[in-house]
C-alpha positions, 0 to 999 in steps of 0.5 A, a space after each residue: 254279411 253282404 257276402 253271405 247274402 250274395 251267396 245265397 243269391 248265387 245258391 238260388 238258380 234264379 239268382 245265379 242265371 240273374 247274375 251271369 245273364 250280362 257280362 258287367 254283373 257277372 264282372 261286378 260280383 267277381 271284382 267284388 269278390 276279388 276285392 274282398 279276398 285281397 282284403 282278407 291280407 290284412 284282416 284275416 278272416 276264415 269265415 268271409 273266405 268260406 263265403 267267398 269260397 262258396 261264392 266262386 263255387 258256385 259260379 263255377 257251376 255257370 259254363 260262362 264263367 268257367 269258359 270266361 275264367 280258363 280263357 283270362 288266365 
């Protein structure tokens, strides 16, 4: 359910401009995210993935968080 609702956060402009505005809330939502995929190793759940899919991208359509995640990796 949280990740539904974070995902519907995200879908709104507002809500992804909240989130990606300082670097400790675009760093929360991606642990928590991070998280919960690692968490899908031991209960596999095809449904949270799809939201979670969702989640990152959406992110991705934030410049920031593209130019963040290609300079980490």
């Amino acid at each position: 359910v949280a990740t539904f609702i974070v995902q519907k956060i995200l879908l709104d402009d507002l809500g992804l401009d909240y989130i990606c505005t300082t670097a400790e809330r675009f760093f929360a939502v991606g642990r928590v995210l991070g998280n919960m995929v690692a968490a899908l190793a031991e209960a596999p759940s095809s449904r949270l993935l799809k939201h979670i899919i969702r989640c990152y991208l959406r992110l991705s359509d934030n410049l920031r968080f593209v130019s963040t995640i290609a300079t980490s990796c």
